[in-house]
C-alpha positions in Angstrom: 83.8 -208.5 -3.7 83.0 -206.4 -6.6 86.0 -204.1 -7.1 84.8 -201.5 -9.5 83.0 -201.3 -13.2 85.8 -202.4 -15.5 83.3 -201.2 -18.6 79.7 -200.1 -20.7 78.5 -202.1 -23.8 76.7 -199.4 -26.1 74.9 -201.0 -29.3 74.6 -199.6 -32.5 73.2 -200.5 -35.7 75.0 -203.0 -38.0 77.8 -200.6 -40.1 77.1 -198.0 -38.0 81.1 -197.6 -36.3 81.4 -194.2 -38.4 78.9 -192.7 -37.7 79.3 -193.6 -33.8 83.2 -193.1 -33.9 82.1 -189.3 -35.5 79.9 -188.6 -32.5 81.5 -190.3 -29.4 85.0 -189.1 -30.9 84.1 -186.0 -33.1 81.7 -184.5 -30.8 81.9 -186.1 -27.1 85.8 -185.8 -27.8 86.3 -190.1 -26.4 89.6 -192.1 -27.7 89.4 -194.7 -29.5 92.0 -197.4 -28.3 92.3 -201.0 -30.0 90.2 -204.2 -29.6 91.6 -207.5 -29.0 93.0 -209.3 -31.9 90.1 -212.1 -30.8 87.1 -209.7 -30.8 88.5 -207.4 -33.9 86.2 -209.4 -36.6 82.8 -209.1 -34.7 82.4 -205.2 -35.9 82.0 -202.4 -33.2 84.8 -200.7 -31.5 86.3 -199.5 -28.0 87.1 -195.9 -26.3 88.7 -195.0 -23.0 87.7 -192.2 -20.8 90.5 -192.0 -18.6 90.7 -195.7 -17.6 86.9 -196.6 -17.7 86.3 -198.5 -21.2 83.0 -197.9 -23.2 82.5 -200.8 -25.8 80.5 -200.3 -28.9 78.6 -203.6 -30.0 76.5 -203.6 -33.1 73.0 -205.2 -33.2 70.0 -204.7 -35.5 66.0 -204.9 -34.6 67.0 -202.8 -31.1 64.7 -199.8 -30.5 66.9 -197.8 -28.4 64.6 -195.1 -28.0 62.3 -196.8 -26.1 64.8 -198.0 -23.2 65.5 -195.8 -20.0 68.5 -197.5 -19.5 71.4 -195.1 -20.2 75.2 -194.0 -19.2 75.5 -190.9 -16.8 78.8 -188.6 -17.1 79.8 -186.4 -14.8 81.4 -183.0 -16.4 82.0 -179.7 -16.0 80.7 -176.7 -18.0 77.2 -178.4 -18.6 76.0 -175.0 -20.6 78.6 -175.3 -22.8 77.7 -179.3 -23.5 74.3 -178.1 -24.1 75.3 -175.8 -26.6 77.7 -178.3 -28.2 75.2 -181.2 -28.3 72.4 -178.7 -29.3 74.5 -177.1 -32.2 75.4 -180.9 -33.0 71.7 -181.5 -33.8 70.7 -183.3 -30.4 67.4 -182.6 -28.8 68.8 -181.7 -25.0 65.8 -182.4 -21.9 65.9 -180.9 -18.8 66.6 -183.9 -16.1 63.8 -184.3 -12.8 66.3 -182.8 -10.4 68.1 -184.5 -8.1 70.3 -182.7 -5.4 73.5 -181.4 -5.8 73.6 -181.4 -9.4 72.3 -179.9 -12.2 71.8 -182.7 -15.6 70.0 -182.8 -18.7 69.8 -186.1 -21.0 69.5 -186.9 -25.0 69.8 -189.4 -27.8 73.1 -190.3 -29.4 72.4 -191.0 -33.0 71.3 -194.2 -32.8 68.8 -193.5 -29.8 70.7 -194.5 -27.1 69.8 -192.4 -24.0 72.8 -190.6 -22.1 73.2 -188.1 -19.3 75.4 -185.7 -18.4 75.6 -184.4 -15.2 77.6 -181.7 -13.6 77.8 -181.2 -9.2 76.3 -177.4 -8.4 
């Protein structure tokens, strides 16, 4: 039995943990919590969003922007994300609607598709 999704692997470039840790922190407002002691020399880094775990893994030769594959978010006040994002330099596009929500997506910095989505 498949209990529930214990976490996402995101990849990033090589040296790219600032710059990631600025936006997922700095922007999308995610806390950082601590890697294993095991895991802490292979680069990247963790955040928690209220229990659910995204990991940060770095790779190099990955064209991101080419992938559909993506994390959706559920949130509240999507006009004011798309203002934030928007004013944070990210190009925000309308999402094909589905019903009962409203969603748009866009590219972290690296490329990586994302969604946000918030129930009408």
């Amino acid at each position: 039995m498949i209990k529930a999704v214990h976490h996402v692997q995101i990849s990033i470039p090589v040296g790219g943990e600032d710059m990631a840790r600025g936006f997922y922190c700095g922007v999308l407002g995610f806390t950082e919590i601590p890697k294993p002691d095991s895991l802490a020399g292979r680069g990247g880094f963790w955040l928690d969003l209220d229990g659910f775990q995204l990991h940060f893994g770095t790779e190099d030769n990955i064209d991101r922007a080419k992938t559909k594959g993506h994390v959706a978010y559920l949130v509240t006040d999507l006009g004011g994300w798309r203002q934030k994002l928007t004013s944070a330099g990210c190009t925000v596009i309308d999402g094909i609607p589905i019903p009962n929500y409203c969603r748009f997506e866009f590219r972290d910095p690296f490329g990586n598709r994302v969604e946000f989505l918030e129930r009408e």
